[in-house]
py3Dmol code that shows the C-alpha trace and the ligand (Angstrom):
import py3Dmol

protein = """\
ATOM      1  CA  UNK A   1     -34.217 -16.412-267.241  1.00  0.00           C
ATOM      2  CA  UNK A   2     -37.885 -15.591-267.112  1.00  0.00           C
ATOM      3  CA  UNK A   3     -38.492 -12.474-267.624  1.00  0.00           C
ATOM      4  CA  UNK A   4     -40.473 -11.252-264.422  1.00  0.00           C
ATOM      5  CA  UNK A   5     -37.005 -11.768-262.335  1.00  0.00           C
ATOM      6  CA  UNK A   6     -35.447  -9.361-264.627  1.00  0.00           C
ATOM      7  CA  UNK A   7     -37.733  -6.954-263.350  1.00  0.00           C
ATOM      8  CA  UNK A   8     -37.583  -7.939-259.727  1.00  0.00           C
ATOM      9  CA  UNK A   9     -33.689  -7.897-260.036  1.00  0.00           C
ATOM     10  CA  UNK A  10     -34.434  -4.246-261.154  1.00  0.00           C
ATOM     11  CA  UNK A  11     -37.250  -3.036-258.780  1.00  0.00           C
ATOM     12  CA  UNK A  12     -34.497  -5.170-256.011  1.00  0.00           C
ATOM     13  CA  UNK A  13     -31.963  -2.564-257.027  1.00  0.00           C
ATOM     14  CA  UNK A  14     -34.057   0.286-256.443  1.00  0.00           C
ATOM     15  CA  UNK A  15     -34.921  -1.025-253.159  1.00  0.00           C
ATOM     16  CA  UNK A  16     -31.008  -1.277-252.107  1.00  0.00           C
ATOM     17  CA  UNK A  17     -30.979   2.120-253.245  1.00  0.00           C
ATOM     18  CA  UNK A  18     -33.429   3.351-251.238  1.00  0.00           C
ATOM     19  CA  UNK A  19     -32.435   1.106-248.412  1.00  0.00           C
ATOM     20  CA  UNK A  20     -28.979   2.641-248.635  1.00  0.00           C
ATOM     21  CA  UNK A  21     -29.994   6.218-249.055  1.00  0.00           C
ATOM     22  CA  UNK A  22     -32.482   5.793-246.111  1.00  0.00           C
ATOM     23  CA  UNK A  23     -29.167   4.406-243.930  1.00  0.00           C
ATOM     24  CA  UNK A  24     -27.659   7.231-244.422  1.00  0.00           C
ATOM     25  CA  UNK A  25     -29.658   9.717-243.833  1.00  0.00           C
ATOM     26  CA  UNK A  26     -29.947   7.708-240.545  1.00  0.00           C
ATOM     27  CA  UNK A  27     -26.789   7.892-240.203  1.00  0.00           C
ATOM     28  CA  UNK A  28     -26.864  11.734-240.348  1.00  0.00           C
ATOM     29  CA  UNK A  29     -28.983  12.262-236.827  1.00  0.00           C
ATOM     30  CA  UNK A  30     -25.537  10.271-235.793  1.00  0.00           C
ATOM     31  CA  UNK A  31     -23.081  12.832-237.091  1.00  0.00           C
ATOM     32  CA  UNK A  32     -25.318  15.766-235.680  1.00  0.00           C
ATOM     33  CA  UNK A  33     -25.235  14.484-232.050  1.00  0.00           C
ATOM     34  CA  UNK A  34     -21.212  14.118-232.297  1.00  0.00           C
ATOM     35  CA  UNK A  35     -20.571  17.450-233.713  1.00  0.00           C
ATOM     36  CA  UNK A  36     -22.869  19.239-230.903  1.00  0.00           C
ATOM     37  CA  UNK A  37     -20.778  16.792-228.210  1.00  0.00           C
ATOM     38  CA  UNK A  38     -17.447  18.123-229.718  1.00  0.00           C
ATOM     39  CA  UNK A  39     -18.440  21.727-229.170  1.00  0.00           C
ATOM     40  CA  UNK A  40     -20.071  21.107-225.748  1.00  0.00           C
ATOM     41  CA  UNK A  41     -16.783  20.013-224.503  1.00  0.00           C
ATOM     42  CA  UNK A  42     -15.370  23.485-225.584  1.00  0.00           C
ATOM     43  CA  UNK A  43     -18.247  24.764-223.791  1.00  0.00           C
ATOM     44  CA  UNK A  44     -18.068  23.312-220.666  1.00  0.00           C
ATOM     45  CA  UNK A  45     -14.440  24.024-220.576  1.00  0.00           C
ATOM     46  CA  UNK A  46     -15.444  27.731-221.129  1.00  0.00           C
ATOM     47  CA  UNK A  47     -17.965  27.726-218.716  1.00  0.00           C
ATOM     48  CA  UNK A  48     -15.451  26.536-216.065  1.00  0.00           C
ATOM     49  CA  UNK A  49     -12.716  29.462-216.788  1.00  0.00           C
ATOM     50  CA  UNK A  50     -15.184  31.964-216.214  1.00  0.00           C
ATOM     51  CA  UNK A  51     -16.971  29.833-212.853  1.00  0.00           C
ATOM     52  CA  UNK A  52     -12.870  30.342-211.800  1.00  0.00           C
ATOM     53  CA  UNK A  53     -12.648  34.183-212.750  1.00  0.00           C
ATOM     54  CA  UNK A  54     -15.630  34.644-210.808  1.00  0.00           C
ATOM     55  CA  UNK A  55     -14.255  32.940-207.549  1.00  0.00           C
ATOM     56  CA  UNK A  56     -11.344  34.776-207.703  1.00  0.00           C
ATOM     57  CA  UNK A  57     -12.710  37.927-208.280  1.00  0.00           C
ATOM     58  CA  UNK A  58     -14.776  37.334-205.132  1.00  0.00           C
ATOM     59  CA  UNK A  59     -11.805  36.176-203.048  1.00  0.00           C
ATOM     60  CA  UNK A  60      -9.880  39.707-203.696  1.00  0.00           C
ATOM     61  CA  UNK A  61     -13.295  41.558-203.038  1.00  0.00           C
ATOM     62  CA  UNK A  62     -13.789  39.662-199.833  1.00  0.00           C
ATOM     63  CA  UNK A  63     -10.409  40.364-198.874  1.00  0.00           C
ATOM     64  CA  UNK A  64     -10.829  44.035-199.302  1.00  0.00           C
ATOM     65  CA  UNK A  65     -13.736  44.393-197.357  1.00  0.00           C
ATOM     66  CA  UNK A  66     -11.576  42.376-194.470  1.00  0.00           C
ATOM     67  CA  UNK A  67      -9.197  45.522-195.130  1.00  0.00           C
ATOM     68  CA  UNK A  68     -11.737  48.037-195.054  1.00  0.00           C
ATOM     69  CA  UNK A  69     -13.123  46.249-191.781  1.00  0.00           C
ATOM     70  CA  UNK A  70      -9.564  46.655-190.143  1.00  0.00           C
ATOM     71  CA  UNK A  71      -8.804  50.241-191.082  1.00  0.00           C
ATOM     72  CA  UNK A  72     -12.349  51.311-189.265  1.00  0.00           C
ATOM     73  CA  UNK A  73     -11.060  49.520-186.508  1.00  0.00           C
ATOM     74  CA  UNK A  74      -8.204  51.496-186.570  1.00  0.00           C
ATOM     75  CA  UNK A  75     -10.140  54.625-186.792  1.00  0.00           C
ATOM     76  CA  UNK A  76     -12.220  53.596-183.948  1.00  0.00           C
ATOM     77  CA  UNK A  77      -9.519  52.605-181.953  1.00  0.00           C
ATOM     78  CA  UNK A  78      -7.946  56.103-182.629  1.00  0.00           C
ATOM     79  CA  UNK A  79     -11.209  58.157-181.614  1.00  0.00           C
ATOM     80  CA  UNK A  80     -10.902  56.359-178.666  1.00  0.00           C
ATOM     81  CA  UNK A  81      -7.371  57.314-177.543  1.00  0.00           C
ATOM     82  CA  UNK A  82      -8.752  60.625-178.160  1.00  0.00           C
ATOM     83  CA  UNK A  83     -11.276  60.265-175.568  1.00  0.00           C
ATOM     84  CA  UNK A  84      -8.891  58.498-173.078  1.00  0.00           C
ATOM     85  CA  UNK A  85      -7.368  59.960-170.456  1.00  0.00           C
ATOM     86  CA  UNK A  86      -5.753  56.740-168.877  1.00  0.00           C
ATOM     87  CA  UNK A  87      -2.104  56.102-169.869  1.00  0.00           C
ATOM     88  CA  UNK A  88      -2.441  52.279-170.010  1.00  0.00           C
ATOM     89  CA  UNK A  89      -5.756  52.216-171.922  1.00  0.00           C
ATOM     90  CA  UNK A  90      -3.754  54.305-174.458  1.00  0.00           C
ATOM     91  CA  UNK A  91      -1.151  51.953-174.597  1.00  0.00           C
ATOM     92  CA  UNK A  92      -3.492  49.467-174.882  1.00  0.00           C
ATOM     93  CA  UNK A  93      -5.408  51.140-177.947  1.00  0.00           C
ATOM     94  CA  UNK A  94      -2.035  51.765-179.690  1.00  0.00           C
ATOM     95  CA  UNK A  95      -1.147  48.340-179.839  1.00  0.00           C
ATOM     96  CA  UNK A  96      -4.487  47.230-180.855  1.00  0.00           C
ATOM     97  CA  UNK A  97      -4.140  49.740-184.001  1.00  0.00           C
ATOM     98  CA  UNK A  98      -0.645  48.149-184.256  1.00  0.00           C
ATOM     99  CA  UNK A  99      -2.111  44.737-184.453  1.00  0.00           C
ATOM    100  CA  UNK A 100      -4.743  45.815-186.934  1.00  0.00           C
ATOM    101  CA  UNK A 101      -2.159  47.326-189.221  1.00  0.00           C
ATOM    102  CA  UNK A 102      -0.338  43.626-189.334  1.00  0.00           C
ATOM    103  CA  UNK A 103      -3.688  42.102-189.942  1.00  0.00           C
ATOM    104  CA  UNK A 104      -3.650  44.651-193.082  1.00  0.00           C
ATOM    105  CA  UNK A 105      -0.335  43.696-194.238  1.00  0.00           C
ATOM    106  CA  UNK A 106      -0.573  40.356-194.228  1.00  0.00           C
ATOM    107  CA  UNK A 107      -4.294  40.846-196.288  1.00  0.00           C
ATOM    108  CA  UNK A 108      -2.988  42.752-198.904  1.00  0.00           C
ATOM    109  CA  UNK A 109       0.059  40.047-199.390  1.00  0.00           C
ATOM    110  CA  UNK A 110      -3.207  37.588-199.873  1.00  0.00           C
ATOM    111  CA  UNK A 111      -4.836  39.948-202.499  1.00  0.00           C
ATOM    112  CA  UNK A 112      -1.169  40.566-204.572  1.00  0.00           C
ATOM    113  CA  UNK A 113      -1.169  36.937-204.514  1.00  0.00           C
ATOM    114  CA  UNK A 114      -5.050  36.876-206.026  1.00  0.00           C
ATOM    115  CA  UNK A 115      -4.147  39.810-208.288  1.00  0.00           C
ATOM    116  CA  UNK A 116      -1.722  37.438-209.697  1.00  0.00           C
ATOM    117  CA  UNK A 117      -3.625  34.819-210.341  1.00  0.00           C
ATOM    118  CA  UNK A 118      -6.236  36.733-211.449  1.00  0.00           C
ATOM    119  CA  UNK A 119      -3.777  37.725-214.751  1.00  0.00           C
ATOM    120  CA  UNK A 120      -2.833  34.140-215.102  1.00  0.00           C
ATOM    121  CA  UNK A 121      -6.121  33.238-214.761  1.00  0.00           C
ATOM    122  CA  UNK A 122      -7.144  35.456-217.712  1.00  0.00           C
ATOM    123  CA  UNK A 123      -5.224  33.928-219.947  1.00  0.00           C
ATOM    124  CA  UNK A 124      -6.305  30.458-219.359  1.00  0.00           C
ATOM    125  CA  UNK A 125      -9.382  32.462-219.866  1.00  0.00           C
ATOM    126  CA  UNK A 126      -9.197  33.882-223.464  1.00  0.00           C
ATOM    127  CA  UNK A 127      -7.739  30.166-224.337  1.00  0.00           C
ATOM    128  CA  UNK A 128     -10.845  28.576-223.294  1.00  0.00           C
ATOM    129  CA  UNK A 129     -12.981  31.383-225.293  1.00  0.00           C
ATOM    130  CA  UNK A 130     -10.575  31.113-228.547  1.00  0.00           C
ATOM    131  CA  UNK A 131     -11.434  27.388-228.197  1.00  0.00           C
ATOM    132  CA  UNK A 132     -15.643  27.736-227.711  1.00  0.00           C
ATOM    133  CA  UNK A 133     -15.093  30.364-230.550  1.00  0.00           C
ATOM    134  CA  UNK A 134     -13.425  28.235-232.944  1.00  0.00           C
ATOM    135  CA  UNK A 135     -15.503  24.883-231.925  1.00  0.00           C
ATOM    136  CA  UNK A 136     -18.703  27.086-232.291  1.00  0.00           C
ATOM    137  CA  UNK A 137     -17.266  27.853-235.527  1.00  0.00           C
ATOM    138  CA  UNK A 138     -16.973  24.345-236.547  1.00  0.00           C
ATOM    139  CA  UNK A 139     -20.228  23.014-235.315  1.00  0.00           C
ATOM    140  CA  UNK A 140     -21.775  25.684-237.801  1.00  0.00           C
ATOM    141  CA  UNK A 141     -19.872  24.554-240.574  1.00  0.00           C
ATOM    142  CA  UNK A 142     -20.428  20.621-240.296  1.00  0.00           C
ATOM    143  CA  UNK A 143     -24.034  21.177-239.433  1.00  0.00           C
ATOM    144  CA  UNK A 144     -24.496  23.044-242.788  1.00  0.00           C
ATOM    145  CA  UNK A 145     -22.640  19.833-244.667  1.00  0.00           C
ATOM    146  CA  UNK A 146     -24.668  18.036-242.542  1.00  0.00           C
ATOM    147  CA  UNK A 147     -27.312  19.523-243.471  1.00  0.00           C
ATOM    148  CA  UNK A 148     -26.529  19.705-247.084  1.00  0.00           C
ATOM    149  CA  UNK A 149     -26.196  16.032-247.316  1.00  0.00           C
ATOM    150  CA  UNK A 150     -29.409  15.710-246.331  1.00  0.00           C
ATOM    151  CA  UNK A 151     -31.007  17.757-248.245  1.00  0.00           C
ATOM    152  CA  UNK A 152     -29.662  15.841-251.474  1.00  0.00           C
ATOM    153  CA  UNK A 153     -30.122  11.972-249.740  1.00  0.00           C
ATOM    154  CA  UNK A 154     -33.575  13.388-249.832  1.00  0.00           C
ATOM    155  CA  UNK A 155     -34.030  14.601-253.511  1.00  0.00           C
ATOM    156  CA  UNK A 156     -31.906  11.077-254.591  1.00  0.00           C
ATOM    157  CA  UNK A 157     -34.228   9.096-252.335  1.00  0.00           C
ATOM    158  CA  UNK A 158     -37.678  10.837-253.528  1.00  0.00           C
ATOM    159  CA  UNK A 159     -36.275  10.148-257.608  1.00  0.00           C
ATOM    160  CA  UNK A 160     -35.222   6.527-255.849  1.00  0.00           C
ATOM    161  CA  UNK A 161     -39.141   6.054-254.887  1.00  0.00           C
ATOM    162  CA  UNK A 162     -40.808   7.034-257.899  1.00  0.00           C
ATOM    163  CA  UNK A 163     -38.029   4.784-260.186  1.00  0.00           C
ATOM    164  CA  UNK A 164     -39.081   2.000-257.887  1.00  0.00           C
ATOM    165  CA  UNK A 165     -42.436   2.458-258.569  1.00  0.00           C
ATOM    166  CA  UNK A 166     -42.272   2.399-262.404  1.00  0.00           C
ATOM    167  CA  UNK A 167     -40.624  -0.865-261.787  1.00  0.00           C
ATOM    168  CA  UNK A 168     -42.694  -2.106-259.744  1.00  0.00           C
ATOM    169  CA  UNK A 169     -45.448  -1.116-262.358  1.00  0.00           C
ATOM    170  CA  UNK A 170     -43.804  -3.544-264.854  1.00  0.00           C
ATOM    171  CA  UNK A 171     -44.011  -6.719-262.690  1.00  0.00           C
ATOM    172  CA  UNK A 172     -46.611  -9.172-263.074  1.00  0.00           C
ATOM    173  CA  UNK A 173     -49.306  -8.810-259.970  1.00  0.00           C
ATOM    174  CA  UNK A 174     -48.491 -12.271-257.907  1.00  0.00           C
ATOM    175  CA  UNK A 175     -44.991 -11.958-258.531  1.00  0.00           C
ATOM    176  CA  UNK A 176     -44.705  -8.387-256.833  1.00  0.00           C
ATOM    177  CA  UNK A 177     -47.455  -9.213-254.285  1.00  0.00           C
ATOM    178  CA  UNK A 178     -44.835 -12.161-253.103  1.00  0.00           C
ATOM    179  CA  UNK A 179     -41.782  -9.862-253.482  1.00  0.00           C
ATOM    180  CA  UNK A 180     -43.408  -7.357-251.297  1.00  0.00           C
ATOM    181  CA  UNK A 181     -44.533  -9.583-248.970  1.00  0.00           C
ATOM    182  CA  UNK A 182     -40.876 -11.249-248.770  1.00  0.00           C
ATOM    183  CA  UNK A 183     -39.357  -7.681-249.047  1.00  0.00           C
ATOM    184  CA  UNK A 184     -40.930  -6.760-245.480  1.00  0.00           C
ATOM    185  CA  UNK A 185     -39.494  -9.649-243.785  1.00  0.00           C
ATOM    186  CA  UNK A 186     -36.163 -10.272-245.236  1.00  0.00           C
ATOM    187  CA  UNK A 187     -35.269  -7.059-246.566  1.00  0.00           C
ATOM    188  CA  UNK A 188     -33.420  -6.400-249.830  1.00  0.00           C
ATOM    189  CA  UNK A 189     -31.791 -10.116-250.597  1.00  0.00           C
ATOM    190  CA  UNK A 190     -34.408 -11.375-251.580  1.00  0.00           C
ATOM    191  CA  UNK A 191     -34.501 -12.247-255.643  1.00  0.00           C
ATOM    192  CA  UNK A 192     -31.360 -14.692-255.334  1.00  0.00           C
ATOM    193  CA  UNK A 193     -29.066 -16.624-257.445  1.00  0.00           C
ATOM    194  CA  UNK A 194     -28.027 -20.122-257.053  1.00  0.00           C
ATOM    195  CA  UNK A 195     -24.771 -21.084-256.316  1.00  0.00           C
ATOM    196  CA  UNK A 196     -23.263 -24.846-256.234  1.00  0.00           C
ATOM    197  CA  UNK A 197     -26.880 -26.169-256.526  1.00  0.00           C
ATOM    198  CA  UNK A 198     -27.546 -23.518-252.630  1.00  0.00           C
ATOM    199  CA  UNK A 199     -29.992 -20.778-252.248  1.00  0.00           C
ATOM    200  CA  UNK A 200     -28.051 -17.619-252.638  1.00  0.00           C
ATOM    201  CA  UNK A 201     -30.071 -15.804-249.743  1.00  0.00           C
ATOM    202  CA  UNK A 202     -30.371 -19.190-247.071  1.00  0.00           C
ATOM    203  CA  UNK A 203     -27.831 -21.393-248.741  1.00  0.00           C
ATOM    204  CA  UNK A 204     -29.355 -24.019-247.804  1.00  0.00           C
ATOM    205  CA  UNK A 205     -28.302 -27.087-250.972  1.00  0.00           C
ATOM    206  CA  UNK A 206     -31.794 -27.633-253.180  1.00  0.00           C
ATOM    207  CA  UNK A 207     -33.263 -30.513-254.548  1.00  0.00           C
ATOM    208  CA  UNK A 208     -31.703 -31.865-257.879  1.00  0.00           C
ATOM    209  CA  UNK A 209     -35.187 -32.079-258.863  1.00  0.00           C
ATOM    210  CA  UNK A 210     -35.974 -28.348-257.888  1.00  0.00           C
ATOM    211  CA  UNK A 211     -32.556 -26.956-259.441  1.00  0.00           C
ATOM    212  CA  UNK A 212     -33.241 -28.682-262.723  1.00  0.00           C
ATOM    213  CA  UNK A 213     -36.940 -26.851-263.220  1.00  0.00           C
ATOM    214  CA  UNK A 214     -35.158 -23.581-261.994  1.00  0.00           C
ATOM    215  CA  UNK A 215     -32.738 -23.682-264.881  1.00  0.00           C
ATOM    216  CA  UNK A 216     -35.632 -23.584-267.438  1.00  0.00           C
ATOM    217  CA  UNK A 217     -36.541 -20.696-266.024  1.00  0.00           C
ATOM    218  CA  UNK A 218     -40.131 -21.400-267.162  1.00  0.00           C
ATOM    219  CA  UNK A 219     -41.569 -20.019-264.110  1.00  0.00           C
ATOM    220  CA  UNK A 220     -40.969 -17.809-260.466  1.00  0.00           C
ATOM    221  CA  UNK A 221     -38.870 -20.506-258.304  1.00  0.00           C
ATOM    222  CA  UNK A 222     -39.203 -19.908-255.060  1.00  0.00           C
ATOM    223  CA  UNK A 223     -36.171 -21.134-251.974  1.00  0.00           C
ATOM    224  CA  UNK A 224     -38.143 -24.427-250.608  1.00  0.00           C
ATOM    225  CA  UNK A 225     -36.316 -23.714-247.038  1.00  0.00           C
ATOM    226  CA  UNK A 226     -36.408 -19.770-246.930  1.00  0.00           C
ATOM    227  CA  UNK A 227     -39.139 -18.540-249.376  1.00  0.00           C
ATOM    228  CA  UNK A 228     -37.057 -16.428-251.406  1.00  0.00           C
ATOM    229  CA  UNK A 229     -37.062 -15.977-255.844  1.00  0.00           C
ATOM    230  CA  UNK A 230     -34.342 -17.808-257.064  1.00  0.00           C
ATOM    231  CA  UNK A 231     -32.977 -18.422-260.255  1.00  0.00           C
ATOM    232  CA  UNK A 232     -30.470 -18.898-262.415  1.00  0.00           C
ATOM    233  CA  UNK A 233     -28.347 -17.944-264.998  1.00  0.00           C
ATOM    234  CA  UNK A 234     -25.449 -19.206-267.366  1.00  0.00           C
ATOM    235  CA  UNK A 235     -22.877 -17.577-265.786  1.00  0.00           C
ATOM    236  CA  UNK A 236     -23.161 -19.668-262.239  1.00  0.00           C
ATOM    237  CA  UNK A 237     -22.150 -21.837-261.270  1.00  0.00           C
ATOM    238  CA  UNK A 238     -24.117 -25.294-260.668  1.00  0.00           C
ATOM    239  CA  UNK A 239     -23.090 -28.426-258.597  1.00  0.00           C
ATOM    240  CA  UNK A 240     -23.467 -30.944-261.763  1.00  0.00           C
ATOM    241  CA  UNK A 241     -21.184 -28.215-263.912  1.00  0.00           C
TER     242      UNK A 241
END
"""
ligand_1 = """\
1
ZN
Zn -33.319 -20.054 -249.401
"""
view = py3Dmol.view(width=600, height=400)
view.addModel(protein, "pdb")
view.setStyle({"model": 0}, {"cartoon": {"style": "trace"}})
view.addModel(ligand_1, "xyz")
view.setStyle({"model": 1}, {"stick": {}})
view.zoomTo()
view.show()
């Protein structure tokens, strides 16, 4: 094999490398946005237990101001009969505090029947706040792995970089001026074997002629069809084998 695609196999596998480490950090951004939409879930659900509270709250408030309105009625309505001294408009304000007392009666059955769902309520409550609490919880602890990961994908890609450029120190000019160039377009298959007489990146079948110079290995062989460095070694295996 000549020796210059020893050393672009080598700078090829510090490009993967770097290519995967650079995926994955990628990847991370990925894993951030699903924690936060786990724990948003939790929060929405929270936010609609207490939006519930609230209503109901206001529903027994509003019905004790309907109270309050009634019993000043009655109190009016008693002044009056006071005042009166005609026998039917007596009568008539008697019945009209009787009326208002019903109207009270039946308002407080609505507000036991709020109270009550107000303490069922809660509960649904403090489930919904256990759950925010806990998911909270979680979203702190996978954004620090998270966050961790990154922080060594970083330090392995920065030591990836600076191996890559020692290699890429050792190859010969041209040869790393085409690998770069090739590296840009097809990314990091690009220094090839060949396989049953094929290019190992297009596969595309190569000349007899072509195969035969790549086995001496006497020079960089480049993929007639696709462009790419290929060569070969003992191990493969060839068509005429
Ligand atoms: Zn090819």
């Amino acid at each position: 094999m000549h020796e210059d695609i020893e050393k672009l196999r080598v700078l090829q596998e510090r490009d993967r490398s770097i290519a995967r480490a650079e995926q994955e950090i990628a990847g991370l951004e990925h894993e951030r946005v699903e924690v936060n939409s786990r724990s948003a879930d939790a929060e929405s659900g929270h936010e609609a237990a207490q939006l519930k509270a609230k209503e109901l709250e206001a529903r027994k408030n509003a019905l004790e101001v309907e109270v309050q309105a009634e019993q000043e009625k009655i109190r009016t309505y008693a002044r009056q009969q006071m005042d009166t001294k005609d026998n039917e408009q007596y009568k008539a304000l008697g019945r009209q505090q009787e009326t208002c007392k019903e109207t009270i009666s039946d308002l407080e059955t609505s507000e036991i029947e709020v109270l009550e769902e107000i303490d069922s309520h809660a509960e649904v409550s403090q489930a919904a706040k256990a759950e925010l609490d806990e998911a909270n919880a979680a979203k702190v602890k996978a954004l620090g792995e998270i966050d961790e990961r990154e922080t060594n994908l970083k330090a392995k890609l920065e030591e990836f970089t600076s191996q890559r450029a020692e290699s890429a120190g050792k190859v010969e000019a041209g040869a790393l001026k085409q690998y770069d160039r090739l590296r840009a377009r097809k990314g990091t298959n690009i220094v090839v074997g060949i396989t049953h007489g094929a290019c190992g990146g297009c596969h595309m079948k190569l000349p007899e002629a072509e195969v035969i110079v790549i086995k001496t290995g006497s020079k960089i062989n480049y993929c007639p069809n696709c462009g790419r460095i290929v060569y070969y070694t003992r191990d493969m295996v060839m068509e005429s084998d």
